[in-house]
C-alpha positions as CSV (number, residue, x, y, z in Angstrom):
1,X,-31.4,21.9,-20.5
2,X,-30.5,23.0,-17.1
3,X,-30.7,19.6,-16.0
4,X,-28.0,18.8,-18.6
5,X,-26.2,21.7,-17.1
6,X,-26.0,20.3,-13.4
7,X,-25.2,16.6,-14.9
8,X,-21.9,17.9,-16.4
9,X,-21.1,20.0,-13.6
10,X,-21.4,17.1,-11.3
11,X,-18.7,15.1,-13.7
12,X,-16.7,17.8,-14.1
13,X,-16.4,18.5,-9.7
14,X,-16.2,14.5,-9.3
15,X,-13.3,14.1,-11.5
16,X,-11.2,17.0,-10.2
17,X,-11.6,15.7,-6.9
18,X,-10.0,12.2,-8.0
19,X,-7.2,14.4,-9.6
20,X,-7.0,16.0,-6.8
21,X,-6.9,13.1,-4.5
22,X,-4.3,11.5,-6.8
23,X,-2.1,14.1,-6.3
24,X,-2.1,13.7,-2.7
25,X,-0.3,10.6,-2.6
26,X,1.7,11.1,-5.7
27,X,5.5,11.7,-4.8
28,X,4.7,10.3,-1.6
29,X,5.8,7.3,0.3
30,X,4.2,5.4,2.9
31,X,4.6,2.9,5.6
32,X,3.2,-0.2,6.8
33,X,3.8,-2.8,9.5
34,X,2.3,-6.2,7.5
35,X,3.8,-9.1,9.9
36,X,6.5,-9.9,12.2
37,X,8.5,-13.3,12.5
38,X,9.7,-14.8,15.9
39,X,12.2,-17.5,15.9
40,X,13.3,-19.8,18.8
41,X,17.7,-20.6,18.2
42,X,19.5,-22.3,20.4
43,X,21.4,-20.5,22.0
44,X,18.8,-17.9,22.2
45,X,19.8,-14.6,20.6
46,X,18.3,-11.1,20.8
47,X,18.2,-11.0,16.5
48,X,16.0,-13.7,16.0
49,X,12.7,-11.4,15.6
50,X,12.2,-9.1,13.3
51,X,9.3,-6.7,11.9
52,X,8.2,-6.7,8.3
53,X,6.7,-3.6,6.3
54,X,5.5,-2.7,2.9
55,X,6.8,0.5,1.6
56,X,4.5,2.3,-0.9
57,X,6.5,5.1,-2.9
58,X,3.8,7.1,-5.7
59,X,5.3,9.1,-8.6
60,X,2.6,10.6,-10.7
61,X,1.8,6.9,-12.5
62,X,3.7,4.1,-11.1
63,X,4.2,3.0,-7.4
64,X,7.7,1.0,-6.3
65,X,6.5,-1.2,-3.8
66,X,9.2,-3.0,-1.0
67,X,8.7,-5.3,1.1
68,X,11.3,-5.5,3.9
69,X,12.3,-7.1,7.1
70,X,14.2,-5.0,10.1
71,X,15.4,-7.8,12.3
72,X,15.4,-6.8,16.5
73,X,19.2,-5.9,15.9
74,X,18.6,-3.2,12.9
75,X,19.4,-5.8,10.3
76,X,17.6,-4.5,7.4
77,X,16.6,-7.5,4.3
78,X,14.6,-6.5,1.0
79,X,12.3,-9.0,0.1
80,X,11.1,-7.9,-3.1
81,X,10.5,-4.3,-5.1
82,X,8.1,-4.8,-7.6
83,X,7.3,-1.2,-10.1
84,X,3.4,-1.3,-11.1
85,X,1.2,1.3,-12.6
86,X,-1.8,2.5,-10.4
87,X,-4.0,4.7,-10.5
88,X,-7.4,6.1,-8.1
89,X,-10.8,5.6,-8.7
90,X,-13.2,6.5,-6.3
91,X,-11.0,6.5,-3.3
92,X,-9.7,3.0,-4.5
93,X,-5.6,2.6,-5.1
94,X,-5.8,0.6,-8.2
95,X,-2.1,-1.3,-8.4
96,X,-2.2,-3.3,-12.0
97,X,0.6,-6.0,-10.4
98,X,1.3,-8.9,-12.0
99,X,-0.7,-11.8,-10.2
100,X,1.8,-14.7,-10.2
101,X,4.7,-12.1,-9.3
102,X,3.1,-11.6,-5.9
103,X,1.8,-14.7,-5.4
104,X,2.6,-15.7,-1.7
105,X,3.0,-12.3,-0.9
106,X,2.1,-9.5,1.8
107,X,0.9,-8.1,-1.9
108,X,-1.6,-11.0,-2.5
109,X,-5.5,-9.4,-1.7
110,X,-4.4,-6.3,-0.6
111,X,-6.9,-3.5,-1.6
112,X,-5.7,0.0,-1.1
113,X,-8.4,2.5,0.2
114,X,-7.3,6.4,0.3
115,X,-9.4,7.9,3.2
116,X,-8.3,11.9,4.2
117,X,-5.2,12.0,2.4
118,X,-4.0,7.8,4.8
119,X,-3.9,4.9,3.2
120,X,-5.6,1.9,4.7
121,X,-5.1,-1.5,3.5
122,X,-7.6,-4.7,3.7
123,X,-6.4,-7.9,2.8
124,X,-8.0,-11.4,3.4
125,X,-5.4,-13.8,4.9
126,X,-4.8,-17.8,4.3
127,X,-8.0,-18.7,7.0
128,X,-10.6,-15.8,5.7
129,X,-10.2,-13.1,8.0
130,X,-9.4,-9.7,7.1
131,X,-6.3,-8.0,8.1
132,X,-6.1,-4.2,8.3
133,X,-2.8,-2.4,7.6
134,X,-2.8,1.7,8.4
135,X,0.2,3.1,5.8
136,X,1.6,6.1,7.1
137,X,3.5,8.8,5.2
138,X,7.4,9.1,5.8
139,X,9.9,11.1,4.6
140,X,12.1,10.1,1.7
C-alpha cells in the first residue's frame, strides 16, 4: 500500500513540474540566430549581408513561429509565420508542424529542448552535422 502511495506521489510531483515548466515559456517569446547570407554585387554595397532568426512566440497552446531576415542596412523581410500547437514533455518542446509546410526550412529537424527556463535547439543540417541554436527571451 504505501508503495502505491509513493508511486502516485511521484506522478502527481512529475506532472506539476511539466505544468510548471510549460508555463515558463507560455506568453513568452524567444530569439534565435539560425544563418546568415553573404552576397558579392557589383558594385559592392554595404546591404548585401544580412542575419536570419527564428522567432518563437508561446501562448498557453500554440506557438507563431517567424522566420525573418535583417539585412546589414536594418531591412527587415518575413519569410514565413507558420501557427502550430505544442506542447512539453519531459523538457522536450513538442511543435505538431505540418511536415511539407516546412520543408526546406530553418524549421526542418529542429528539436526544441527547454533547459532552466532557455530554449536550446538541435537540428541536423543537409551534410549530417548538428547545428545548435541558443533561443533567448525578448520582450514583445
Amino acid at each position: 500500500m504505501r508503495n502505491i502511495f509513493l508511486v502516485l506521489f511521484c506522478v502527481i510531483v512529475f506532472s506539476l513540474k511539466a505544468q510548471e515548466n510549460k508555463k515558463n515559456i507560455a506568453n513568452k517569446t524567444f530569439i534565435a540566430t539560425v544563418g546568415s547570407i553573404c552576397e558579392e554585387v557589383t558594385p559592392p554595397s554595404d546591404c548585401a549581408g544580412a542575419m536570419v532568426y527564428l522567432v518563437l512566440k508561446f501562448d498557453k497552446n500554440k506557438v507563431l513561429i517567424t522566420e525573418k531576415e535583417i539585412s546589414s542596412c536594418d531591412k527587415e523581410t518575413i519569410h514565413y509565420k507558420v501557427n502550430y500547437k505544442w506542447e512539453l514533455i519531459n523538457n522536450t518542446v513538442k511543435i505538431y508542424k505540418d511536415l511539407e509546410e516546412i520543408r526546406f526550412t530553418y524549421l526542418e529537424n529542429l528539436l526544441l529542448i527547454l533547459k532552466e527556463g532557455k530554449i536550446l535547439g538541435t537540428r541536423k543540417i543537409y551534410d549530417g552535422r548538428k547545428v545548435e541554436y541558443k533561443f533567448k527571451q525578448i520582450k514583445d
